[in-house]
C-alpha positions, 0 to 999 in steps of 0.5 A: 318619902324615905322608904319610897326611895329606899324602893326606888333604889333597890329596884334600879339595882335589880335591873342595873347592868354591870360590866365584868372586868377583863380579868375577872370574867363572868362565866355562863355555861348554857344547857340545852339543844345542842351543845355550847361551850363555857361563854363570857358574860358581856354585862350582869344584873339581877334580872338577866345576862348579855352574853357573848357567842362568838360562833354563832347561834344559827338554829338555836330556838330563841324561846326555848327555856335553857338551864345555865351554869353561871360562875360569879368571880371568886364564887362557886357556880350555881345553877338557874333557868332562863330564856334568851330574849334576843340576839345581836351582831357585835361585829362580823365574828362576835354576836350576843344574845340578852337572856333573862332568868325565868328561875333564880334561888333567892341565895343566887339573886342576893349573890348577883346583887352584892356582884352589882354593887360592888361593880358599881363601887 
């Protein structure tokens, strides 16, 4: 039973998302068709990012595969890949789209969980 909920917890973790603090944002460059600049993170987690557009995102391929540049607080960039699942109106100016890594170094993902936990106190 133990490890069974040993489990249980580590897979809510991976798919728990966490909202970054105001004054220590979540940084996420995205490169791909076109060009993007440095964009907020809206909420994290193991397995993917919310992020805000705040200028739009008219034809932009939503199934393209595109490389990122994510910037944890306090920590060096690293690079992953992933695909922008869908897109949100917040408001009138501000959208976001839910993007999922497709490619993750294990380092990366060991990384964005100790961000999870430590936001989940």
């Amino acid at each position: 039973m133990g490890w069974l909920a040993r489990r249980t917890d580590h897979d809510r973790l991976r798919s728990e998302r966490v909202v970054p603090l105001r004054f220590a944002p979540v940084e996420v460059q995205i490169i791909g068709r076109g060009s993007l600049d440095v964009l907020r993170a809206r909420n994290v987690s193991t397995t993917g990012l919310g992020v805000y557009v705040p200028h739009g995102f008219e034809g932009f391929d939503l199934a393209q595969e595109v490389e990122l540049v994510v910037t944890l607080p306090g920590r060096r960039p690293f690079l992953a890949r992933g695909v922008i699942k869908h897109l949100t109106a917040s408001n009138a100016d501000t959208r976001h789209f839910g993007l999922e890594f497709t490619e993750l170094a294990d380092r990366d993902r060991d990384g964005l969980l100790r961000y999870v936990r430590s936001r989940l106190g």
